[in-house]
Every structure is written in structure tokens, then in C-alpha cells.
Backbone bond lengths (Angstrom), bond angles and torsions (degrees), N, CA, C in turn:
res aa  C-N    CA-C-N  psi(-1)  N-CA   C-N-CA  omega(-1)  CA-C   N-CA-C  phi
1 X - - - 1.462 - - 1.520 109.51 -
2 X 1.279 108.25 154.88 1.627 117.47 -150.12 2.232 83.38 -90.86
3 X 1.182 111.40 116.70 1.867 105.10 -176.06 1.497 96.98 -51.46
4 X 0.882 149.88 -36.06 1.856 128.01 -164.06 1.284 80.32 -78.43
5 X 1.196 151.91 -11.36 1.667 120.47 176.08 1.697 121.41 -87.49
6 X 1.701 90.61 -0.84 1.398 102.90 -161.43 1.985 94.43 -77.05
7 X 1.301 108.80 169.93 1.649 97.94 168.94 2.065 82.15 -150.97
8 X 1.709 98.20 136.87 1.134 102.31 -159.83 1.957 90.35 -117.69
9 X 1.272 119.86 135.64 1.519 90.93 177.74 1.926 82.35 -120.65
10 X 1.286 126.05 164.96 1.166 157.70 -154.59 1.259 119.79 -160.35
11 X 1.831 115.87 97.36 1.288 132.23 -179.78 1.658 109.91 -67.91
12 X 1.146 120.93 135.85 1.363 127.22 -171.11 1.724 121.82 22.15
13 X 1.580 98.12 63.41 1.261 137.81 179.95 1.599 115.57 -81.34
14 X 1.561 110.79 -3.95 1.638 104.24 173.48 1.326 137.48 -102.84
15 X 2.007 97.07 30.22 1.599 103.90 -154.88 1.672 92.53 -168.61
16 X 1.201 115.09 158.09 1.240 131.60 171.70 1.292 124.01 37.88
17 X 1.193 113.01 -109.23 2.118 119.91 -179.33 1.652 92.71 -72.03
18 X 1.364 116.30 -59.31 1.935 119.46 174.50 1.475 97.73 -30.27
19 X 0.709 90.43 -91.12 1.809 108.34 -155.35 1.813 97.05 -32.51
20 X 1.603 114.06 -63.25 1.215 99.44 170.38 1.746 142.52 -54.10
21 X 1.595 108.84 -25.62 1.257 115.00 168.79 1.746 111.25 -70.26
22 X 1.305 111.49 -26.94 1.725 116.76 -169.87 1.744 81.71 -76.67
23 X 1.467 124.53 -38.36 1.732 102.90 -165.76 1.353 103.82 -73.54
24 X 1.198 145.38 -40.83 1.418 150.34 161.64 1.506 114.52 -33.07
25 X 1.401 96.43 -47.39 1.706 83.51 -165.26 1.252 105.89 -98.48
26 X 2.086 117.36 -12.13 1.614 87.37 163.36 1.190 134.28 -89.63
27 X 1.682 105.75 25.49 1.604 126.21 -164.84 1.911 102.39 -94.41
28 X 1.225 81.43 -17.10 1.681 85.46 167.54 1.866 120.82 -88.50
29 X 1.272 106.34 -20.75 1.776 107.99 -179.12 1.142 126.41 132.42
30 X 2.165 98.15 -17.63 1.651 116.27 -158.98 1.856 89.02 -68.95
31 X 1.566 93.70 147.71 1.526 105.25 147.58 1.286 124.85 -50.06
32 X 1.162 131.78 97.70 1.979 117.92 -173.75 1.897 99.36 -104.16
33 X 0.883 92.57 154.29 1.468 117.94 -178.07 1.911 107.69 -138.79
34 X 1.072 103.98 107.21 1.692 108.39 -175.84 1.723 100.87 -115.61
35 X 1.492 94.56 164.36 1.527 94.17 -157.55 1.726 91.39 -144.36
36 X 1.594 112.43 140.89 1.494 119.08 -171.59 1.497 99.88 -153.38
37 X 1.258 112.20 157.22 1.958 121.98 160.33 1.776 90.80 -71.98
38 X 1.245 151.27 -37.72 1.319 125.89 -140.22 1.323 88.03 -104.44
39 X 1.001 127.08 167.54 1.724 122.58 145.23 1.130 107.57 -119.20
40 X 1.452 137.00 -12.79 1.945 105.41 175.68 1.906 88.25 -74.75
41 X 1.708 121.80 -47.88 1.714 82.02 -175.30 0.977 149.28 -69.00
42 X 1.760 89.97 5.64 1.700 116.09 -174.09 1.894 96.68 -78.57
43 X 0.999 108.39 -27.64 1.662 122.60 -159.73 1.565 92.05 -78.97
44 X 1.256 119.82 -59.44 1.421 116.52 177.74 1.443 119.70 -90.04
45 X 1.007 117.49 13.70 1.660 118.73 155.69 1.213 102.80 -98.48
46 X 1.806 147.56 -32.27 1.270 135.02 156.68 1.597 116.35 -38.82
47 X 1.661 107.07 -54.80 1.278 116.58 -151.78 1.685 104.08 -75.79
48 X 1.304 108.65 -25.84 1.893 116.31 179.26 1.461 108.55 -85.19
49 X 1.221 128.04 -21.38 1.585 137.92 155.91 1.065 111.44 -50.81
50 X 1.289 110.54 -81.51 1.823 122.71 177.10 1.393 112.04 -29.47
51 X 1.592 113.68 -56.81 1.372 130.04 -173.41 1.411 113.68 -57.95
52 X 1.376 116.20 -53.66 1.645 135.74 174.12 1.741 108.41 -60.07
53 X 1.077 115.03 -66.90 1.428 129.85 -159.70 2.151 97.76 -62.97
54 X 1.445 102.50 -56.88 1.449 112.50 -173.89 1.531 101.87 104.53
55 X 1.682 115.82 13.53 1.478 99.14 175.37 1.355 106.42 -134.25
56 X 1.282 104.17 135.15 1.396 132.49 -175.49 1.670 107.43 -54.73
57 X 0.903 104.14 -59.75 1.946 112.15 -179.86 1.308 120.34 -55.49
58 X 1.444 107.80 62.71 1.513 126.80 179.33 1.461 114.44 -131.87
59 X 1.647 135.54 128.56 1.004 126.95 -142.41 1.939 88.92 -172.24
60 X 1.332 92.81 146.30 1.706 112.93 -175.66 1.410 86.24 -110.40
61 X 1.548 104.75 141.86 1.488 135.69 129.67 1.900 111.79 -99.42
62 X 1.430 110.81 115.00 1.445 105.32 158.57 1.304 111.08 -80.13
63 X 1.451 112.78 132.65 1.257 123.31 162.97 1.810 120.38 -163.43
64 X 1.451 116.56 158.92 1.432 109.23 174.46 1.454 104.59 -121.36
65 X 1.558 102.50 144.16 1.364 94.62 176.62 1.232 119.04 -133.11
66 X 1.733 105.01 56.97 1.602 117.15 168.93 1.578 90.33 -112.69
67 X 1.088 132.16 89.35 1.449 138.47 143.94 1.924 96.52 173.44
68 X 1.074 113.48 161.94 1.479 123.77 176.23 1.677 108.94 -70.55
69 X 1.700 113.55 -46.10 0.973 115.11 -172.50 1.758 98.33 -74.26
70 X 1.129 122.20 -40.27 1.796 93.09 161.91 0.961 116.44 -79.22
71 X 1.460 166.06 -26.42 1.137 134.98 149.09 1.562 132.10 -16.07
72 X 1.198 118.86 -63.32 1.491 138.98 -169.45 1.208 98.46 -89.73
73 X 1.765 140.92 1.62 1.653 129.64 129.28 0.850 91.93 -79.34
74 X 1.061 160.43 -95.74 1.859 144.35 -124.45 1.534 78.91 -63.38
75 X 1.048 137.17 -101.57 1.847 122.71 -155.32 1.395 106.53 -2.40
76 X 1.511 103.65 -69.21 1.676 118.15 -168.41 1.191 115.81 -43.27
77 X 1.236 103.23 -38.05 2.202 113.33 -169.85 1.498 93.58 -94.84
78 X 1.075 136.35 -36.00 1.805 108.79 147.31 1.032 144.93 -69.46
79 X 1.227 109.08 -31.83 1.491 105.97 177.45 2.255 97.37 -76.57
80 X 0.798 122.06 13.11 1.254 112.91 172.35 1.318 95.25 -121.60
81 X 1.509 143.90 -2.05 1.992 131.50 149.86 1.249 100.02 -86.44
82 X 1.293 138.77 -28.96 1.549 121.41 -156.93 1.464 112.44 -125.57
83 X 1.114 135.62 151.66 1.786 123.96 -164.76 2.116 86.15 -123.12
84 X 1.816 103.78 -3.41 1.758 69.33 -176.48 1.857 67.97 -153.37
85 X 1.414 94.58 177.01 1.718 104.20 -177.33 1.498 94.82 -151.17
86 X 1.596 108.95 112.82 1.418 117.65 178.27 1.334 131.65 -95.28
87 X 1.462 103.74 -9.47 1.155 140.98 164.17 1.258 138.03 -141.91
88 X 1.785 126.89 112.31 1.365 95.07 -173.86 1.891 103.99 -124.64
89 X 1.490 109.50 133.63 1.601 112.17 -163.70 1.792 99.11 -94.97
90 X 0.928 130.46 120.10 1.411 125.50 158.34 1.799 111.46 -81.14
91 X 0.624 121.61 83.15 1.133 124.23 -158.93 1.541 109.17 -100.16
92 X 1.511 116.21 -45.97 1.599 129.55 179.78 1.842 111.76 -63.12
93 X 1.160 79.88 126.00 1.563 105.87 -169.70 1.362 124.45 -115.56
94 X 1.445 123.51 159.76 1.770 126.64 -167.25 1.446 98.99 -107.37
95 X 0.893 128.77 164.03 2.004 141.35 121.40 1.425 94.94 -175.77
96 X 1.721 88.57 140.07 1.287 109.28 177.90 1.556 103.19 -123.09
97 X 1.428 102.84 157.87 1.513 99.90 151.78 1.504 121.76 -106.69
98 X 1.537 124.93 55.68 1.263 98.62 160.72 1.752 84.06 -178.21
99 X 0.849 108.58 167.75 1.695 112.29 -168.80 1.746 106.94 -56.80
100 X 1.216 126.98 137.64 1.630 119.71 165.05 1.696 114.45 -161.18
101 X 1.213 110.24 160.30 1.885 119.99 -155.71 1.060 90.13 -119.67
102 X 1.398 112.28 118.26 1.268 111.21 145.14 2.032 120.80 -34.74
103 X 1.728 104.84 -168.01 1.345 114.24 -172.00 1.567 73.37 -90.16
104 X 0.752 135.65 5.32 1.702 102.80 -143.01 1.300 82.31 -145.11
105 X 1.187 146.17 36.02 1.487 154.72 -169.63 1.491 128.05 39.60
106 X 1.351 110.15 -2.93 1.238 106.63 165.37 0.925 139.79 -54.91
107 X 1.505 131.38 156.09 1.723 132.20 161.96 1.502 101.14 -56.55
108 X 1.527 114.85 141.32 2.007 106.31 -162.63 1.539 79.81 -69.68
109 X 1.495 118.83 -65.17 1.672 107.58 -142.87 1.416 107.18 -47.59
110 X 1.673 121.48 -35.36 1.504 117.51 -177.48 1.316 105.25 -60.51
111 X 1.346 135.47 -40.92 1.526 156.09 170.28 1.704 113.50 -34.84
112 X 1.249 92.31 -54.63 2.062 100.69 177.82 1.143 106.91 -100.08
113 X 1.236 130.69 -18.98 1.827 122.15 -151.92 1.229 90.21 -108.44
114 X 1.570 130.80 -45.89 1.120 124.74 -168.13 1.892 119.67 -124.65
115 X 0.891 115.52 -17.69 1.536 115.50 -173.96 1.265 103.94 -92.40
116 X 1.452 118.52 -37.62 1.595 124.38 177.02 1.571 117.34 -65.46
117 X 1.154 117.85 -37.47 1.484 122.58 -162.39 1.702 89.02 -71.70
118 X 1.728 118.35 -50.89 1.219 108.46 -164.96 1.896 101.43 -78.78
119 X 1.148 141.03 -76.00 1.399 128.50 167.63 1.240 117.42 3.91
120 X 1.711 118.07 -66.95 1.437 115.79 -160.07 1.490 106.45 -77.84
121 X 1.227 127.97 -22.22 1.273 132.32 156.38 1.424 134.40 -49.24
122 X 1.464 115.35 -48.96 1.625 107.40 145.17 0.678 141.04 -43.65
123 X 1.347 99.51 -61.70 1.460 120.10 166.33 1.553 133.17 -35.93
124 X 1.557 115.05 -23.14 1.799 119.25 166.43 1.492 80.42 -120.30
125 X 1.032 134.22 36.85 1.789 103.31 167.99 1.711 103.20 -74.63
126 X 0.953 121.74 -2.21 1.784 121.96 174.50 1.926 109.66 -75.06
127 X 1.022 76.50 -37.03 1.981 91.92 161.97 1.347 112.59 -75.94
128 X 1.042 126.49 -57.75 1.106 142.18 -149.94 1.660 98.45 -68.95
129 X 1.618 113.50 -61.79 1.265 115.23 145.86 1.166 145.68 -6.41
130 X 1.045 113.29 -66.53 2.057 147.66 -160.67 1.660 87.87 -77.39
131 X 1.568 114.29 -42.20 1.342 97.28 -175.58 1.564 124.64 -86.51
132 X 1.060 122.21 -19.90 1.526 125.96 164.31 1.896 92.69 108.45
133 X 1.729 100.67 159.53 1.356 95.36 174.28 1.640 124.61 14.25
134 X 1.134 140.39 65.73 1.151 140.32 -169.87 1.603 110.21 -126.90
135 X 1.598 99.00 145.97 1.629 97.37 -168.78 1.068 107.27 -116.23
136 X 1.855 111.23 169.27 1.121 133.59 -176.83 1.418 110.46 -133.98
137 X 2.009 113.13 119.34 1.335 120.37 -169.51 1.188 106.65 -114.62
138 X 1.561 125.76 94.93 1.462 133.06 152.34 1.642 134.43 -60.58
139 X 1.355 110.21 101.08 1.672 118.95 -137.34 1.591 84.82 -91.63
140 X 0.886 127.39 153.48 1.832 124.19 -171.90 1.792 96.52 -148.20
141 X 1.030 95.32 -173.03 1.763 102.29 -161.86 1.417 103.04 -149.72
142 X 1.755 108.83 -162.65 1.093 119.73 -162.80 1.736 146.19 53.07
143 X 1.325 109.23 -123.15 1.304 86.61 142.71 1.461 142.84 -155.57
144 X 1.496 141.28 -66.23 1.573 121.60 156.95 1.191 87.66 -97.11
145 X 1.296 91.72 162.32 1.945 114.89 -171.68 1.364 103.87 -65.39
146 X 1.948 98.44 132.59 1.825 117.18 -176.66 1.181 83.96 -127.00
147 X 1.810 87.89 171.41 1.478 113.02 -172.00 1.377 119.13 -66.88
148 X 1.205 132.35 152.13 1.203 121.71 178.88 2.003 115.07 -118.93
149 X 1.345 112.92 106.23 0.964 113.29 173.46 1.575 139.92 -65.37
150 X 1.621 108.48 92.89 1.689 99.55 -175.57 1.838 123.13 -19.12
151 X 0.798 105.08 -55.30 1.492 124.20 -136.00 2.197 101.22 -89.87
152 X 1.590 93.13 7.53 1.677 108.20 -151.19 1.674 85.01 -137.85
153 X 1.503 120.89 -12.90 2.013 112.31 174.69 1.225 128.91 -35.46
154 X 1.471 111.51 -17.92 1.981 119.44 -179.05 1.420 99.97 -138.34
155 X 1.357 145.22 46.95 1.051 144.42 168.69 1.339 114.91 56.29
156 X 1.633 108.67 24.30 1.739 101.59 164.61 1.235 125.89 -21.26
157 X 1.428 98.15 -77.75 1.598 113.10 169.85 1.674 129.23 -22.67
158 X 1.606 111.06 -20.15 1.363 96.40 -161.51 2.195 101.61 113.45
159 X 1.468 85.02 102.47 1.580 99.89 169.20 1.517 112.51 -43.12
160 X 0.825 109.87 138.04 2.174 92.94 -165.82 2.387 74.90 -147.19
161 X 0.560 104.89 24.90 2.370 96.15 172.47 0.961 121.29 37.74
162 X 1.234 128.92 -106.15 1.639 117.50 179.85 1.834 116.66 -52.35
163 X 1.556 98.18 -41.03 1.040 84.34 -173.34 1.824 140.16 -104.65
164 X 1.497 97.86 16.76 1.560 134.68 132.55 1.303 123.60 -50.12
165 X 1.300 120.27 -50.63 1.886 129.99 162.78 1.945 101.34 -57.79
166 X 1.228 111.72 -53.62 1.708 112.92 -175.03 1.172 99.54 -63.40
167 X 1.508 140.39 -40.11 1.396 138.54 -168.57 1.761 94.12 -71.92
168 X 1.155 121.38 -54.07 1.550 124.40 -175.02 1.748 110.25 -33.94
169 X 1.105 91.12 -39.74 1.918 103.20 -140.58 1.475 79.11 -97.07
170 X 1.146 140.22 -71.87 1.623 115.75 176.03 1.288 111.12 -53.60
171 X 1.590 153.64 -7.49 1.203 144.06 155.15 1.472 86.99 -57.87
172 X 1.402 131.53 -68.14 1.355 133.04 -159.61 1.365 112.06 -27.77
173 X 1.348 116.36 -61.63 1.824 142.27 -170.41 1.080 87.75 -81.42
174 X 1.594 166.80 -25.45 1.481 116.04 154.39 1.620 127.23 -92.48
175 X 1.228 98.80 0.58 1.978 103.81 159.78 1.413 107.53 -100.31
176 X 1.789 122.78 -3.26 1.802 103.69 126.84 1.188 151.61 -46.28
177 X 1.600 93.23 -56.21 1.667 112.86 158.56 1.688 114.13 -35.47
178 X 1.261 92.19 -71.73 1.598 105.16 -174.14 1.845 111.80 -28.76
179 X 1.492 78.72 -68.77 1.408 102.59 163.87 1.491 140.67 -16.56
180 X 1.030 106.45 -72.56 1.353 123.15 148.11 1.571 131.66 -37.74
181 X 1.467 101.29 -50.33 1.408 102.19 -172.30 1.706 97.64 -79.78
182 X 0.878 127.79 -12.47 1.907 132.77 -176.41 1.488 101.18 -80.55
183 X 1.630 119.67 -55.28 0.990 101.79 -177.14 1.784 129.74 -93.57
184 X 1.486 95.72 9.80 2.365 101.31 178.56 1.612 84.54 -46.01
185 X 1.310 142.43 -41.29 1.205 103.95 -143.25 1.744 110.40 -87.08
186 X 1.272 94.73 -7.00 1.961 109.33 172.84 1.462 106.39 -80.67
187 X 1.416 111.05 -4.24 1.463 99.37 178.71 1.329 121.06 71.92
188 X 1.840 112.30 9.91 1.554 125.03 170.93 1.174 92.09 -95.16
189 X 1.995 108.85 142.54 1.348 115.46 163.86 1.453 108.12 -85.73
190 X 1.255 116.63 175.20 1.508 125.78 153.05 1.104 126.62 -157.00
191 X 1.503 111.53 130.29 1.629 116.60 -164.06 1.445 103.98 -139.45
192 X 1.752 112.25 155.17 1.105 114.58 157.92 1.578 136.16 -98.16
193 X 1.358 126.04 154.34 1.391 116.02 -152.84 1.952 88.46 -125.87
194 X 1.331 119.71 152.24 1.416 112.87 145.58 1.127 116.93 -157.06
195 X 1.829 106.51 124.82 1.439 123.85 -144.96 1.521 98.54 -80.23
196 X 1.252 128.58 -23.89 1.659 131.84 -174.53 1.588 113.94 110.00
197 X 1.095 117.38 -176.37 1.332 122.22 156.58 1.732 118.05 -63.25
198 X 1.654 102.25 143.38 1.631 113.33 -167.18 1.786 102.52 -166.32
199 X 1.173 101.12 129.03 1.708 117.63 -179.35 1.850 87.29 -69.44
200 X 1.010 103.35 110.94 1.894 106.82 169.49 1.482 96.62 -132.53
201 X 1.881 102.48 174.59 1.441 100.88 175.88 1.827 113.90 -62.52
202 X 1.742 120.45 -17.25 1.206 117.62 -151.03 2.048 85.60 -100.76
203 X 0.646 125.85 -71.60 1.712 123.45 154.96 2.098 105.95 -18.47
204 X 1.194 101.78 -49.06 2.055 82.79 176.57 1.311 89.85 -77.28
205 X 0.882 150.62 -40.50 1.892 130.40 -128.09 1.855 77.91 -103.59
206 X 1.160 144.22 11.37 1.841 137.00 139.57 1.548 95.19 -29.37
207 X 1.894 85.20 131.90 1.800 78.72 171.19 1.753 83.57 -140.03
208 X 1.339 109.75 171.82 1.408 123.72 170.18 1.655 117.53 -28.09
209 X 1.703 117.79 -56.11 1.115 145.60 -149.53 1.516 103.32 -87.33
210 X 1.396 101.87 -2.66 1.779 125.42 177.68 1.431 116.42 -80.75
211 X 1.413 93.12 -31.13 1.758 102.94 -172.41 1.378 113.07 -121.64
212 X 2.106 103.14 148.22 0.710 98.68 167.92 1.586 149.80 -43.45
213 X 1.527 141.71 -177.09 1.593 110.01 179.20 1.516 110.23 -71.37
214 X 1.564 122.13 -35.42 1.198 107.84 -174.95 1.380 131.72 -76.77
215 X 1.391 106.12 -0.14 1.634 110.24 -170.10 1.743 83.58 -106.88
216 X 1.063 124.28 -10.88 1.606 115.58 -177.66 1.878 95.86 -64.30
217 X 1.310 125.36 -4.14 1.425 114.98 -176.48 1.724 109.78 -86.58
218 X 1.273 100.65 -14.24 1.259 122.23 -146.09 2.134 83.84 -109.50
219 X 1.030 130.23 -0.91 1.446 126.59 176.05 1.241 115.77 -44.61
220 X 1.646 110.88 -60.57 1.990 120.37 -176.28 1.624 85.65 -47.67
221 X 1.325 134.08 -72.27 1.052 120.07 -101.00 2.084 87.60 -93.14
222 X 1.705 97.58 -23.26 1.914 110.04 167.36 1.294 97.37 -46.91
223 X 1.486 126.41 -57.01 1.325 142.59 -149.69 1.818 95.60 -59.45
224 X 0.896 91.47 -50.72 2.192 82.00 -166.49 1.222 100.74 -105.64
225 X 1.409 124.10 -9.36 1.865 100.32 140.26 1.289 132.42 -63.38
226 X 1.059 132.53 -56.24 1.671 129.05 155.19 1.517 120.42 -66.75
227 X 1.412 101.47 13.35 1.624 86.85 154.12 1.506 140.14 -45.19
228 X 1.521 147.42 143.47 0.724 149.61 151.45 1.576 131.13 -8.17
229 X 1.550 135.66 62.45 0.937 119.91 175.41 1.530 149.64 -107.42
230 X 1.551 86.39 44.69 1.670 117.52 -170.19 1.032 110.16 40.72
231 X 1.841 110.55 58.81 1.681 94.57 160.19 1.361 107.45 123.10
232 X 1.482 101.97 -49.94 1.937 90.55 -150.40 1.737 99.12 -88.32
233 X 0.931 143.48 -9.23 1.129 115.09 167.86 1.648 124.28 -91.79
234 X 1.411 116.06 13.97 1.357 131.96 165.10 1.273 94.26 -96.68
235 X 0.951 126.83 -40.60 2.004 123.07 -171.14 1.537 73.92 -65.62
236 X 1.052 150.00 -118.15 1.508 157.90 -124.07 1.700 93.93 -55.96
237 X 1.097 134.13 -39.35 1.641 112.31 -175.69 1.372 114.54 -74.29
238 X 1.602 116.16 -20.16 1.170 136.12 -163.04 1.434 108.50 -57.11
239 X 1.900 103.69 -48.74 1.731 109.32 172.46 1.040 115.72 -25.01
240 X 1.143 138.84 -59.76 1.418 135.38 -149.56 1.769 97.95 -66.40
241 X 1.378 119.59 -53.46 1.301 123.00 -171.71 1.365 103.70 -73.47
242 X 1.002 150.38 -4.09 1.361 138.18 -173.79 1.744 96.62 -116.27
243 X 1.572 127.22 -21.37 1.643 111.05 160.31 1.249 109.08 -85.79
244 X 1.251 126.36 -33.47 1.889 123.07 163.65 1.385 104.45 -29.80
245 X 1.735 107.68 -58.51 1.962 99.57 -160.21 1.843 97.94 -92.34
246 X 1.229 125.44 21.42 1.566 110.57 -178.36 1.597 112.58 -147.80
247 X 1.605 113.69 2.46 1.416 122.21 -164.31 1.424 83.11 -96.77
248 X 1.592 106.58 140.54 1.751 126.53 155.17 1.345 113.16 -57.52
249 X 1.893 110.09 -29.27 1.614 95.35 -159.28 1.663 93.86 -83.66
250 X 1.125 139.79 7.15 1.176 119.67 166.71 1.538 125.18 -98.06
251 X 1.507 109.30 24.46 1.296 122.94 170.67 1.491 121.21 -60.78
252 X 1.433 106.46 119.32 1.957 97.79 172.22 1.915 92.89 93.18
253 X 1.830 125.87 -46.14 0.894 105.99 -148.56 1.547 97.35 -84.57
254 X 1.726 102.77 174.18 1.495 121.35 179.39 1.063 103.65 -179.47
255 X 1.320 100.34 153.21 1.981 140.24 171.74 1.738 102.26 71.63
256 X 1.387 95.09 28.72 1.825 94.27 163.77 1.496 101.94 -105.99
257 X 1.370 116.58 179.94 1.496 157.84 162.71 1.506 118.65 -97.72
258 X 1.136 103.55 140.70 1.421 126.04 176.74 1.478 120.85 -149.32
259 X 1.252 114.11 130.73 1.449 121.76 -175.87 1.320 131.52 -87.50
260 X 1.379 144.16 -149.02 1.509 112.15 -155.57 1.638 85.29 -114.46
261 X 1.902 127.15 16.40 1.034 103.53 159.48 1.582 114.53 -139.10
262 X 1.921 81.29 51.39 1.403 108.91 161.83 2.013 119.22 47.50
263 X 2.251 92.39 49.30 1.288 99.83 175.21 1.603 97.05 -133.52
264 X 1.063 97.04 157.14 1.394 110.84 -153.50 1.832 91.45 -78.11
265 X 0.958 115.16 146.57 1.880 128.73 -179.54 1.587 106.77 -156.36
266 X 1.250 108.68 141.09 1.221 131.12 144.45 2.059 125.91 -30.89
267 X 1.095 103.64 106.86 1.733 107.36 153.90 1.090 121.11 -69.42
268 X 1.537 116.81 154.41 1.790 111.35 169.65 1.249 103.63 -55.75
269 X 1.301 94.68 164.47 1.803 113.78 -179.71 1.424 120.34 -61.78
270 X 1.407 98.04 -8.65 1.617 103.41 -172.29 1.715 125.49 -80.80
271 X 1.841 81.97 -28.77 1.611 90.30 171.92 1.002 105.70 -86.39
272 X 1.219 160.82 54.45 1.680 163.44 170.83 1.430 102.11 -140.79
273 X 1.675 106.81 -15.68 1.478 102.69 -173.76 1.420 106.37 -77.52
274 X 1.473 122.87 136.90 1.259 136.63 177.05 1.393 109.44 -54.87
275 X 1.751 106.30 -64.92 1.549 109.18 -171.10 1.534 112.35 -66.37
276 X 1.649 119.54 0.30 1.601 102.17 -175.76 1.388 96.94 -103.48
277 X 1.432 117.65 -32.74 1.619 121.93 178.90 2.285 102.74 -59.27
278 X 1.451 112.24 -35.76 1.327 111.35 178.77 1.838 115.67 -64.74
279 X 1.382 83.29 -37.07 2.532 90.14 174.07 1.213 83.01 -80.41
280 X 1.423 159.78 -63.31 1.134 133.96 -155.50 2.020 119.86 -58.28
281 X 0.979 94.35 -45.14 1.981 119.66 179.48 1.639 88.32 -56.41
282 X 1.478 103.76 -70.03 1.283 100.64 -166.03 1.599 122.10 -44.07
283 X 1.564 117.87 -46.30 0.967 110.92 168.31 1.875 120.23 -51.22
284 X 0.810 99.67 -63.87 1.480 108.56 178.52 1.118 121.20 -33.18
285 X 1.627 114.69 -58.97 1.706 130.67 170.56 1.365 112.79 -36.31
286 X 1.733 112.46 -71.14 1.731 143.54 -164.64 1.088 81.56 -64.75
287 X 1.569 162.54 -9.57 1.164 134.24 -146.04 1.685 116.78 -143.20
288 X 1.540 96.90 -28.25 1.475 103.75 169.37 1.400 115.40 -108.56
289 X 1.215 128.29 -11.17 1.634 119.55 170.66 1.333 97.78 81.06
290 X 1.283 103.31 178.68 2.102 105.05 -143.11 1.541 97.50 -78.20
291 X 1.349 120.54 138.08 1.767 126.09 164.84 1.290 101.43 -53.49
């Protein structure tokens, strides 16, 4: 397919790893559609795209997608710019430092990291459809794939910060898996991507109260690794998401992994596990009411 026919949309696309994967891929021709809570930074992350890239066909949806009821507006306000979706990036991501509920009672990180990616995905599969073979890139974090404990999906256990966000994001990748195998028969792929480490606004705003006690020794030294470095280490994690939405070799494929230099690897065993991907669904299902 000729890329200006492509239309790429990009979940919290006006900042950091987003923003850099939306400049990549509208550097190829695709229609991009990026999506933010703000709109003036949504306004000037369009307007520095356009400017950078050289292509005009760049366009904001505001939306948030830590509650259901924003989710299913942002669906609505796309599916009323776009008639097909050739790509769709989940890209917008949680970590907090300190315990917080969704509207909708969730644990947030389970809320953004994991309930949103699958929701908003039904939710345009009518797009998603319309466009033929079309993919879906679930962007995950932290770091190589850990176990994921059923019984620990909303921080039962005890809010534990960073590594409550790492528990999320491998929840994420096995309700990818899942994922995937629900939708082969729509002829949507779904894969997971992980861009690496990157100084973003959600990487500075790490605070003490994030980490465990023993890595709390280790703060200075978090601190001027994710320092601020205008950009370029989101431009470099970004690769991975911008050959996810434009590489041939991911034609046909789904419910694999890929790493941040975009080679295919193995997840723990846990996300392949049926019965942990079924407590994960279940929560999700019992809990958000019908897509």
C-alpha cells in the first residue's frame, strides 16, 4: 500500500517516545492522527511534526484514556476523523508515584496500561476492519519480560511504584497475547513493541516514593539518567515503533514480542499462560461492561 493511504493513529502521541514515533511515521506520508489530554501541547506537537516531517496530514484527537467514559470519547472523536485505521499504536502510558483510582475504580496503572489498550481497540475495530490487514502496536515498558502475578493485577499486594508500573506492563503483554488470538479472525494483527529506556516527561516526574527501599539509594544516580535530553533518547527508542507501524516483515504476523531493537524474543511463560491471561480478561470484562 502506497503510505499516504496509510492513516496511523498514536495514543498519547504529543510527548516523549509518542510524539517521536508520530515524527517518524509522518516522515513516511502516512496520515497520523495523535491523541493527548492537553490540546495547546497537542496543538504544538501537530504544528512541530508538520514542520519537521514536511507533511501536512497531521491532526490531534484530545482525549484521556484513564476512565472508560474517556476512552469511548476518544473512539467517538475518531471514528468521526477517520473512515479506516491502518494502524493502531497504544502507546500512552501510566506510572505514578503514589497509589491512585481510576473513575471507574480501578488501580490507574491497570486503568491506562492495561484496560485501555484492550477497550479502545474494540472499540475502532470497525476502522480497524474497513482498512484490511491492519495492525495493532501495544508499546510496553520497563524492562525484559517478568512474571506476572494473577492475584497482584491492581496492586493487591501493596502499591510497591516503579515496580507496580513493571507489574502493569507485563499484565499488558499477556492481554496482548490474548488479544491477538481474539482478533486473527478480523484479520487485525497484534503485537508487542519495547522502545527501551528514554528521558520523557513520565521517566522525570520518578520521585523517591516510586522506589523500592533499596533502589531509593540509587535516586541521584535515576535522576541524571533520565535527565532531560531534548529528545534524543525518545528519537532512538522511538525505532522500534515506527518499524512496527511501517515494516513488511510484520505482515500477517501476531501475538509476538519485539525488543527495542526490533527482534523478536520470548515473554515469560506466564504471559502465554491461558489461566493468567483468563484473571486478567476477567477482570477487565466483569468490570468495564460491554465494548
Amino acid at each position: 500500500m502506497n503510505e499516504q493511504d496509510r492513516t496511523v493513529v498514536i495514543t498519547g502521541g504529543t510527548g516523549g517516545i509518542g510524539f517521536q514515533s508520530a515524527l517518524g511515521i509522518a516522515g513516511t506520508g502516512a496520515h497520523v492522527v495523535i491523541t493527548g489530554r492537553n490540546r495547546e501541547r497537542g496543538d504544538e506537537a501537530v504544528e512541530r511534526i508538520v514542520d519537521e516531517s514536511g507533511n501536512d496530514r497531521v491532526e490531534l484527537v484530545v482525549g484521556d484514556v484513564s476512565s472508560i467514559k474517556g476512552i469511548d470519547a476518544l473512539a467517538d472523536a475518531l471514528a468521526e476523523r477517520v473512515d479506516h485505521i491502518d494502524v493502531l499504536v497504544n502507546n500512552a502510558g501510566y506510572m505514578g508515584s503514589a497509589p491512585a483510582t481510576s473513575d471507574d475504580g480501578f488501580e490507574m496503572h491497570f486503568a491506562v496500561n492495561v484496560l485501555a489498550p484492550w477497550r479502545l481497540t474494540h472499540a475502532l475495530l470497525p476502522a480497524l476492519r474497513a482498512a484490511g490487514d491492519a495492525r495493532v502496536l501495544n508499546i510496553t515498558g520497563g524492562d525484559k519480560p517478568a512474571a506476572i502475578d494473577p492475584d497482584n493485577l491492581q496492586a493487591e499486594k501493596g502499591f510497591r511504584g516503579l515496580m507496580t508500573y513493571t507489574h502493569s506492563k507485563s499484565t499488558t503483554e499477556a492481554m496482548s497475547v490474548a488479544l491477538a488470538e481474539k482478533l486473527e479472525p478480523d484479520g487485525v494483527t497484534v503485537n508487542i513493541l519495547f522502545p527501551g529506556r528514554a528521558s520523557t516527561a513520565m521517566t522525570g516526574s520518578l520521585s523517591p516514593g516510586a522506589l523500592p527501599g533499596w533502589m531509593r539509594l540509587m535516586y541521584p544516580l535515576l535522576r541524571l539518567l533520565f535527565r532531560d535530553d531534548g529528545g534524543k533518547s525518545a528519537k532512538k527508542a522511538a525505532r522500534s515503533t515506527i518499524w512496527g507501524a511501517t515494516s513488511a516483515e510484520l505482515d500477517g504476523v501476531t501475538g509476538r514480542y519485539f525488543d527495542t531493537n526490533s527482534k523478536e524474543q520470548k515473554l515469560h511463560p506466564t504471559a502465554y499462560d491461558s489461566q493468567v491471561q483468563d484473571r486478567i480478561l476477567a477482570v477487565i470484562e466483569a468490570s468495564e461492561g460491554p465494548s
